[in-house]
MARDRENFI-792200 format. One record per residue (C-alpha): residue number from 1; x, y, z; residue in three letters. Coordinates in steps of 0.02 Angstrom, whole numbers, plus 50000, padded with zeros to 5 digits. Example, Ala and Ser with C-alpha at 12.3 -4.5 7.8 and 13.67 -1.06 7.14 Angstrom:
<pts>
+-----+-------+-------+-------+---------+
| num |    px |    py |    pz | residuo |
+-----+-------+-------+-------+---------+
|   1 | 50615 | 49775 | 50390 |     ALA |
|   2 | 50684 | 49947 | 50357 |     SER |
+-----+-------+-------+-------+---------+
</pts>
This chain:
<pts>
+-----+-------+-------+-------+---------+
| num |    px |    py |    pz | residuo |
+-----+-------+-------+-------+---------+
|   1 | 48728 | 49162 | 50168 |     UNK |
|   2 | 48567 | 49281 | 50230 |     UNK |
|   3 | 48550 | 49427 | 50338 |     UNK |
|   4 | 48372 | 49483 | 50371 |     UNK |
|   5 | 48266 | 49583 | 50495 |     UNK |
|   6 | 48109 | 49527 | 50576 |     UNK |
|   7 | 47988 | 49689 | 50654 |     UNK |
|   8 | 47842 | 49740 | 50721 |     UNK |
|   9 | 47796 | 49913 | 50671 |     UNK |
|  10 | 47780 | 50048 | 50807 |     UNK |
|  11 | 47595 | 50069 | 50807 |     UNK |
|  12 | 47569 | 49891 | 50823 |     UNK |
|  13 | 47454 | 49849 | 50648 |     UNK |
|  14 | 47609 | 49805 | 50551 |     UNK |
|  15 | 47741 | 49612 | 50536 |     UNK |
|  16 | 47859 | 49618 | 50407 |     UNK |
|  17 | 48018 | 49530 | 50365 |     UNK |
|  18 | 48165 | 49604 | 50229 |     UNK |
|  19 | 48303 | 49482 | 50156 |     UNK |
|  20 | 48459 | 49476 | 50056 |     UNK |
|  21 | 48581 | 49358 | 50002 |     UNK |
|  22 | 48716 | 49280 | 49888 |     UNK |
|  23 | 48553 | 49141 | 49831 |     UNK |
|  24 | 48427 | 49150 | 49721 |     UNK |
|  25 | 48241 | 49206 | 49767 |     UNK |
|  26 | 48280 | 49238 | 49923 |     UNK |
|  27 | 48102 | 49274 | 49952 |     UNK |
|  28 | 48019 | 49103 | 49925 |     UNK |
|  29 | 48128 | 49026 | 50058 |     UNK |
|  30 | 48140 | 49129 | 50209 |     UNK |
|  31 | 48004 | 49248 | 50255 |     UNK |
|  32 | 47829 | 49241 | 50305 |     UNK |
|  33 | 47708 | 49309 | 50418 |     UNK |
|  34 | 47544 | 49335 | 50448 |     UNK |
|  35 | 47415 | 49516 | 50539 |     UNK |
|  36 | 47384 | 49493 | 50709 |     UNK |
|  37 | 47511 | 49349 | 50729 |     UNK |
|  38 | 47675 | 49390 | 50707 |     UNK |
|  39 | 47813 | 49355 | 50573 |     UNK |
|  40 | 47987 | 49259 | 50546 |     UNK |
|  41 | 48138 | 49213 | 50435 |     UNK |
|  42 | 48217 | 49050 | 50445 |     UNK |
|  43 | 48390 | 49055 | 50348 |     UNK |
|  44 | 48563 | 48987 | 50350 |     UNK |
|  45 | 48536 | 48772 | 50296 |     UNK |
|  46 | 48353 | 48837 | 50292 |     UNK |
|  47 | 48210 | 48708 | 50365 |     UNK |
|  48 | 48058 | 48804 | 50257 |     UNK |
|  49 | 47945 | 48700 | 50375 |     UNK |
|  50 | 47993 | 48825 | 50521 |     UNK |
|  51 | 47865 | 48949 | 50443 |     UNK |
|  52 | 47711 | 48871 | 50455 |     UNK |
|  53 | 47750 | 48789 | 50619 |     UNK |
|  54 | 47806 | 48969 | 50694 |     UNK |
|  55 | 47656 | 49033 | 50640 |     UNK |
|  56 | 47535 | 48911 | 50715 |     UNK |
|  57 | 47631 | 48928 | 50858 |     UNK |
|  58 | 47608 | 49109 | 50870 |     UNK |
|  59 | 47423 | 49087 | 50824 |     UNK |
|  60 | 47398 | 49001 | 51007 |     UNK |
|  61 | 47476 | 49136 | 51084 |     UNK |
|  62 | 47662 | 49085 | 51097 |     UNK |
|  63 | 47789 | 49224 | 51112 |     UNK |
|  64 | 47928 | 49247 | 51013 |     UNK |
|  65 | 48045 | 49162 | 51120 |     UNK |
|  66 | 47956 | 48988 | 51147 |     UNK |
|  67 | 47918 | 48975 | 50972 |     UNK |
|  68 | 48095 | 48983 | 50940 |     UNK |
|  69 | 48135 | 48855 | 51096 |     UNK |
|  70 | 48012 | 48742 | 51012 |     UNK |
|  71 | 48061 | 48709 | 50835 |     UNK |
|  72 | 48267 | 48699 | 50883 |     UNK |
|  73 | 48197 | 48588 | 51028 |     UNK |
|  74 | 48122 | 48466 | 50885 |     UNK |
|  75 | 48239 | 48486 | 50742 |     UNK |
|  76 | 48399 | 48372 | 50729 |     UNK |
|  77 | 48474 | 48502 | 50611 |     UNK |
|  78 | 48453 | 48641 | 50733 |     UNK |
|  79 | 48658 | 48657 | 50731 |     UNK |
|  80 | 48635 | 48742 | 50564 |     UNK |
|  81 | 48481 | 48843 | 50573 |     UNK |
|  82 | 48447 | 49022 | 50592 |     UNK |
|  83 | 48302 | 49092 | 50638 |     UNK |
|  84 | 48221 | 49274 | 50702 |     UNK |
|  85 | 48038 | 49284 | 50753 |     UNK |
|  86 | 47926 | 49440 | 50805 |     UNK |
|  87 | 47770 | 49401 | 50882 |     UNK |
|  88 | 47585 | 49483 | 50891 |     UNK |
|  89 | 47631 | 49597 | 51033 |     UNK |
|  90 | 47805 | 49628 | 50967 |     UNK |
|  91 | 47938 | 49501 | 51073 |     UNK |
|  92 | 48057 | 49458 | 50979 |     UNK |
|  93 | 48183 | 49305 | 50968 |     UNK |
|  94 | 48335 | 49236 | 50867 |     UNK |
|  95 | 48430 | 49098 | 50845 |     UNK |
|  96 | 48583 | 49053 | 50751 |     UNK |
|  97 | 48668 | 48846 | 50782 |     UNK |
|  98 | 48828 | 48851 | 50842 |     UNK |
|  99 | 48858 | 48760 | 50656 |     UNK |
| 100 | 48816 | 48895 | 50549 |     UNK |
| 101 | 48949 | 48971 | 50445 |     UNK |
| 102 | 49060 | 49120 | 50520 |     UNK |
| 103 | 49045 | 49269 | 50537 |     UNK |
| 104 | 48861 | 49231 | 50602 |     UNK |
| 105 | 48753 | 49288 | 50744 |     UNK |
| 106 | 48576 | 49413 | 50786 |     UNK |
| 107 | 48542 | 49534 | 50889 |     UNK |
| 108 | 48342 | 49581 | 50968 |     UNK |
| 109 | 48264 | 49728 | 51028 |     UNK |
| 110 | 48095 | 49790 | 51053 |     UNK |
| 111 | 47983 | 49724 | 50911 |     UNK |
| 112 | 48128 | 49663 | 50799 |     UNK |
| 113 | 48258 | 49512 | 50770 |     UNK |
| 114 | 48403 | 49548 | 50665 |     UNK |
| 115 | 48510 | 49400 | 50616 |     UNK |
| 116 | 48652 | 49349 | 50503 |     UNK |
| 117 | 48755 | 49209 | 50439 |     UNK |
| 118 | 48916 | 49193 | 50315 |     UNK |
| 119 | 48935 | 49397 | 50367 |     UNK |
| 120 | 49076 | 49501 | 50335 |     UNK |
| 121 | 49067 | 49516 | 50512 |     UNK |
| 122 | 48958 | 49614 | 50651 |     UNK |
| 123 | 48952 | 49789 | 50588 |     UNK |
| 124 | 48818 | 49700 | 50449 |     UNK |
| 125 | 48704 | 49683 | 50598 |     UNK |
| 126 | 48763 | 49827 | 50688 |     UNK |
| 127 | 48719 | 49933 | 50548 |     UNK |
| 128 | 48565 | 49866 | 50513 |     UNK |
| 129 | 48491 | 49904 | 50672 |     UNK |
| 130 | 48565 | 50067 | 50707 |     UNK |
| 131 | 48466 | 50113 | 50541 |     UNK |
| 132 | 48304 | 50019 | 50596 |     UNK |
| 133 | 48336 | 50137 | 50774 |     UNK |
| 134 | 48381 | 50283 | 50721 |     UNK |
| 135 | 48235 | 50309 | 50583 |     UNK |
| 136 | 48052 | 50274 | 50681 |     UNK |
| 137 | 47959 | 50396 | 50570 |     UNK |
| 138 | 47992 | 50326 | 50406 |     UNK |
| 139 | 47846 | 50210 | 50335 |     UNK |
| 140 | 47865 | 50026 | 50388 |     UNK |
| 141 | 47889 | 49949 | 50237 |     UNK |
| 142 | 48018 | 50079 | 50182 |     UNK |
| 143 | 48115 | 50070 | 50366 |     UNK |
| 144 | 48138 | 49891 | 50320 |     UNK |
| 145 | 48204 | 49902 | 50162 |     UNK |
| 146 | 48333 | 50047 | 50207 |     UNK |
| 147 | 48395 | 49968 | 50365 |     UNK |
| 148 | 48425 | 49786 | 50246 |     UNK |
| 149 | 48535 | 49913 | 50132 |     UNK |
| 150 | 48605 | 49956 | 50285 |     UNK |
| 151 | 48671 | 49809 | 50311 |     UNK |
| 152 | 48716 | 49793 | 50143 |     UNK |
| 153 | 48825 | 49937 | 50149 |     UNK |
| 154 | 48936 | 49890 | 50300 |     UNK |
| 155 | 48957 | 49737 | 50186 |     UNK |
| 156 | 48834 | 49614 | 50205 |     UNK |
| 157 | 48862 | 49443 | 50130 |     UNK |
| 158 | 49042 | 49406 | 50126 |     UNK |
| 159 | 49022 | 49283 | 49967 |     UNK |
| 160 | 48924 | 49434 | 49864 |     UNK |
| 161 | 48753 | 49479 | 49791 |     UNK |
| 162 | 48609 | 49395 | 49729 |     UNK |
| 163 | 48425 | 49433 | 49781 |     UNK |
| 164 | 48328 | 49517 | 49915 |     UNK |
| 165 | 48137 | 49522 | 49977 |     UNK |
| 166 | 48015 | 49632 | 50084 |     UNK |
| 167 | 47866 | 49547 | 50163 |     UNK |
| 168 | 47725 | 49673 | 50246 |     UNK |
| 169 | 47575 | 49620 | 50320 |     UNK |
| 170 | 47430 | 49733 | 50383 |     UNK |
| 171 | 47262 | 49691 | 50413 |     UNK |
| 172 | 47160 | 49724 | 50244 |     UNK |
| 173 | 47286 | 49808 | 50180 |     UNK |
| 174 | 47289 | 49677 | 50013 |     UNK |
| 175 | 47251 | 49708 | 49859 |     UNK |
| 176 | 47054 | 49778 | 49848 |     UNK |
| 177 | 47061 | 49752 | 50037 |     UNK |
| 178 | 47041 | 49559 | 50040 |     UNK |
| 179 | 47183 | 49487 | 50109 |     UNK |
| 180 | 47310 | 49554 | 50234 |     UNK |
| 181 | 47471 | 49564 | 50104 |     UNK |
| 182 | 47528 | 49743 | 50126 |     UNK |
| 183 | 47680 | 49735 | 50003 |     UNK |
| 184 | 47774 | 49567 | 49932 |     UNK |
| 185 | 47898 | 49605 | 49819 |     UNK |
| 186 | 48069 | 49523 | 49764 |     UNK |
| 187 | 48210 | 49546 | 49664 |     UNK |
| 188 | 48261 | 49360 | 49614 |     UNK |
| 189 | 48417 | 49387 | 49541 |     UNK |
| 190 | 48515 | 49546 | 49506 |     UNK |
| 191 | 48704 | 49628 | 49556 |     UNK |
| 192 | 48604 | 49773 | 49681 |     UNK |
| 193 | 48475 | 49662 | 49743 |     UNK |
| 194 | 48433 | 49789 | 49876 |     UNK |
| 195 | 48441 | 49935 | 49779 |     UNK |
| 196 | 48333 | 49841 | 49655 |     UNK |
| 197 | 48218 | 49802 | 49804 |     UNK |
| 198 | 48222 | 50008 | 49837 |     UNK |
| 199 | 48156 | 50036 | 49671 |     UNK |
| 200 | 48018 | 49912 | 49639 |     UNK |
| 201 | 47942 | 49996 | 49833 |     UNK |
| 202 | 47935 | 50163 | 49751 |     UNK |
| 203 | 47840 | 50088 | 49620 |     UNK |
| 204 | 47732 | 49990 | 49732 |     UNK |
| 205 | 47703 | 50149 | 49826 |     UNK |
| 206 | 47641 | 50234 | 49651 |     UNK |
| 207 | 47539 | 50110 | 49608 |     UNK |
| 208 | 47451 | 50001 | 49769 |     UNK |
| 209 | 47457 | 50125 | 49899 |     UNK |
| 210 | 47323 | 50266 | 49899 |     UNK |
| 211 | 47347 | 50453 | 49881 |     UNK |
| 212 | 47347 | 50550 | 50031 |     UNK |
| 213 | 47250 | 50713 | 50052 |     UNK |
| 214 | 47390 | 50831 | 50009 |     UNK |
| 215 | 47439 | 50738 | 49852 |     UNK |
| 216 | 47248 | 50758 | 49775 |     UNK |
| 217 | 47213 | 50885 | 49659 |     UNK |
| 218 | 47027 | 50926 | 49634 |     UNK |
| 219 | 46965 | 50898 | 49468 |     UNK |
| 220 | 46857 | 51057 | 49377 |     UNK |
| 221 | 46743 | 51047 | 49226 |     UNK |
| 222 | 46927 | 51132 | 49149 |     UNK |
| 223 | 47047 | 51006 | 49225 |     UNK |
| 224 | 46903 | 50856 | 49147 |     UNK |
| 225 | 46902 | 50932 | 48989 |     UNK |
| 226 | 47112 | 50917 | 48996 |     UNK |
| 227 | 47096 | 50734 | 49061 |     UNK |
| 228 | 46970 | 50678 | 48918 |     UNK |
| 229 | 47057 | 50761 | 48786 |     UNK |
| 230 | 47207 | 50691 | 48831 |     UNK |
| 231 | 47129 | 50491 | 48834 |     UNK |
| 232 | 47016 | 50528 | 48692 |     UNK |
| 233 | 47189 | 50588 | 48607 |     UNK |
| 234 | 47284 | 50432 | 48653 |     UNK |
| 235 | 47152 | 50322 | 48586 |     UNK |
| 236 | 47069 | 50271 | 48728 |     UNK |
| 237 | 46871 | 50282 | 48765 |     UNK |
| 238 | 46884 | 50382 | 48906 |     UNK |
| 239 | 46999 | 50455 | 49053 |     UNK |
| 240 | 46938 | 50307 | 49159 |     UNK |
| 241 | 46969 | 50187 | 49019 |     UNK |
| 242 | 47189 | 50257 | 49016 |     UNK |
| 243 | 47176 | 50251 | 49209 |     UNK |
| 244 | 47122 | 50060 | 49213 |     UNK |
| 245 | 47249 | 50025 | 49068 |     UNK |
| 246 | 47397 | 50104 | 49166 |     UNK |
| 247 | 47362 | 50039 | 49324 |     UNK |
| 248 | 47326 | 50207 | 49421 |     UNK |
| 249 | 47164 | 50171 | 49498 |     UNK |
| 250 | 47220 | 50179 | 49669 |     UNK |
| 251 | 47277 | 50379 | 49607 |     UNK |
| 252 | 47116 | 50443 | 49520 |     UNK |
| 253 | 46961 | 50446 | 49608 |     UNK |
| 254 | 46823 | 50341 | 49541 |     UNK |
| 255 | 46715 | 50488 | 49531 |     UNK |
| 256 | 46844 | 50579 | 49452 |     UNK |
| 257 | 46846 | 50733 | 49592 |     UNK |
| 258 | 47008 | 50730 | 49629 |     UNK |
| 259 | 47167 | 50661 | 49529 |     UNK |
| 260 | 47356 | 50635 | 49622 |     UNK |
| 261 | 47481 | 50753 | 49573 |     UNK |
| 262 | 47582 | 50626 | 49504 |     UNK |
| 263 | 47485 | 50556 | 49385 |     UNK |
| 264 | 47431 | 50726 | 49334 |     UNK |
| 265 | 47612 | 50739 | 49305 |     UNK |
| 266 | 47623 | 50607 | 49213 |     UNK |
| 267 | 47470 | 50652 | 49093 |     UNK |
| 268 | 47540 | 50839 | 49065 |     UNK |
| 269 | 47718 | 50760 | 49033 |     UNK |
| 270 | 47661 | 50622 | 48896 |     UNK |
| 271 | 47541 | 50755 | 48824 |     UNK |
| 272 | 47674 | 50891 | 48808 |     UNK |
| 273 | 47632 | 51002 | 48944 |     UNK |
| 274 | 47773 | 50953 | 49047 |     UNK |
| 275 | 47729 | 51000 | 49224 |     UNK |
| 276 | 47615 | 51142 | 49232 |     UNK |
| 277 | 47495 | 51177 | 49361 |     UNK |
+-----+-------+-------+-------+---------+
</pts>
């Protein structure tokens, strides 16, 4: 009823996990993972209990493969579970019972686990890691998510549509820097659950992940006389007071020397400037 994809990214600071299926919230049932320990899915007739015992596992230094070997070994239902697991220095290992509904199987390579159950049939997986292959230069979080609509192309879950997730962890890479949760997002319930799960990553992109040096735009005493007029025009106190209220503060330096391009798009659009330099 699942397909997902289990990785490592290349540089070695990065576990995620990306999900879809024909079931709802996807997301609260099959991934986790944790920085500097690895990450899994456990799918098909799910046992949720396989996450926290993978990732103690992995903790003590288990590889991918003996975790795996040691939660079938213990687990009656093992016939019809499915599981992939990536661990801290990228093995990776997957599982599917001999029980679990057809077409259903996984496929590993270095730092990922793709697997699959209730499939249209092999091309889901197929595609899904000729995508994951074939694109090492796109951002982690991003590879993920295209190689799941990969998947989803070729055909994906042979009963339909329903939900899809994308799990990233990264040391500090939470919110303010406190925890390790690099993205977490999910699309519940909805007909393009992946291309859903495309859009809200743009929009986690815009608004929790920091501009980069080419997308800041130094701010002069005429470019802060714009940005005030434009807050103090919209009602609010100050330009720091609309960045707070639209959730930009990860866009506009706190100083207010620089400013990304996009939200100074955004300013010059709702002011009725449109895009000028």
């Amino acid at each position: 009823m699942t397909f997902s994809i289990v990785a490592r990214s290349d540089d070695g600071e990065s576990w995620g996990v990306a999900v879809t299926s024909k079931f709802l919230a996807v997301g609260s049932a099959v991934p986790a993972a944790v920085a500097g320990v690895g990450a899994i899915a456990t799918q098909a007739d799910a046992n949720v209990a396989y996450k926290g015992l993978a990732l103690a596992h992995l903790d003590t230094g288990a590889t991918a493969s003996e975790v795996v070997q040691a939660l079938i070994e213990q687990d009656e239902g093992r016939d019809h579970r499915q599981l992939g697991v990536v661990d801290a220095h990228g093995g990776a290992a997957t599982y599917t019972g001999h029980q679990c509904l057809d077409w259903a199987g996984g496929q590993t390579g270095d730092g990922y686990a793709i697997q699959g159950n209730i499939l249209v049939g092999p091309e889901v997986i197929e595609a899904v890691e000729e995508h994951w292959q074939a694109h090492p230069d796109t951002p982690f979080a991003q590879r993920l998510v295209d190689a799941l609509q990969a998947g989803d192309t070729a055909g994906g879950d042979r009963r339909g549509r329903q939900s899809a997730a994308v799990l990233v962890v990264r040391d500090g890479a939470g919110y303010g820097g406190l925890d390790d949760i690099a993205v977490d997002l999910r699309t519940d319930d909805h007909e393009d659950p992946c291309g859903e799960l495309a859009r809200l990553l743009e929009l986690h992109e815009l608004y929790l992940t920091a501009s980069t040096d080419d997308e800041k735009v130094p701010i002069d005493a005429e470019l802060r006389k714009e940005l005030d007029d434009f807050a103090e025009a919209g009602g609010h106190r100050d330009f720091h007071a609309w960045v707070g209220t639209e959730n930009y503060e990860m866009r506009v330096d706190p100083g207010l020397d620089w400013i990304d391009q996009r939200i100074l798009a955004i300013v010059r659009q709702e002011s009725g400037r449109g895009s000028e330099a």
